[in-house]
N, C-alpha and C positions, 0 to 999 in steps of 0.2 A: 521500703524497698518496692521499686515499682516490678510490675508483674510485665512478664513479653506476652501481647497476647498474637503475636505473627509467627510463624516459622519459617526461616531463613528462603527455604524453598518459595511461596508466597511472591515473596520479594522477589528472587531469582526470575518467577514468572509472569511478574507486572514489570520488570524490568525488559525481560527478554520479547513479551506481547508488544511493547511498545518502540523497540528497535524493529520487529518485524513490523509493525505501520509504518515505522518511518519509510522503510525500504520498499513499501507498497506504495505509500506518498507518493516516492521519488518517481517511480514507475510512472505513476497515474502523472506527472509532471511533466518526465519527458515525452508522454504522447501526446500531450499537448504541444512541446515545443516543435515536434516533429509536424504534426499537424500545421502549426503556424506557419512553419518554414514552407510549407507544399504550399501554402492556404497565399504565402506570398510572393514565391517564385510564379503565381499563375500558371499551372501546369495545365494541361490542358483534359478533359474531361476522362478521357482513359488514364492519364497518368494519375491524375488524383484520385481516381477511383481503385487503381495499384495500391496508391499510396492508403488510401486509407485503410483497404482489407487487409493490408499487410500489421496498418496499427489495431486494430479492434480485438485482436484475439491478445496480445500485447497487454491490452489496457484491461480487458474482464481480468488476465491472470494478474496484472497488478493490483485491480480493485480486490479480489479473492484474498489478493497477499495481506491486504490493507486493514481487509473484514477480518479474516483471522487472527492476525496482529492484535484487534481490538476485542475479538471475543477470550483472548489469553489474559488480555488487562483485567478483564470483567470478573472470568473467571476465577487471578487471582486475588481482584480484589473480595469477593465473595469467601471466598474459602480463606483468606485472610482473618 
C-alpha cells in the first residue's frame, strides 16, 4: 500500500502559485508588446516617454505578480 506523503492543499498551492506566474508572465508580455508597438509607430520623444511611464508601474506589478506566483510553487513544494 503506498503511503500519500502530500496533502491535497500542497497541491491546491503549487497549482494555484503557478496560474498566478502565469498571469504575471502574461503582464510582463503585454508591456513588452506595448512597448514594441510605441517603440515602432516612432513616437516622438514626449510621446514615448508618456508611453513608457505609463508601462513601468504596469510591468513591476506584473513582475511582483510573477515573483509571488513563484514563491507559492516553492512554498508548496516545500511543505509538500
Amino acid at each position: 500500500m503506498e503511503q500519500q506523503t502530500s496533502f491535497p492543499i500542497f497541491d491546491l498551492l503549487i497549482w494555484a502559485g503557478a496560474a498566478i506566474s502565469l498571469i504575471g508572465l502574461a503582464g510582463l508580455v503585454w508591456c513588452i508588446i506595448r512597448v514594441a508597438r510605441a517603440k515602432r509607430s516612432q513616437l516622438d520623444d514626449d510621446a514615448m516617454r508618456a508611453v513608457l511611464q505609463s508601462v513601468v508601474p504596469l510591468n513591476l506589478g506584473a513582475l511582483f505578480v510573477s515573483a509571488f506566483g513563484l514563491m507559492l510553487v516553492v512554498l508548496g513544494i516545500f511543505l509538500g
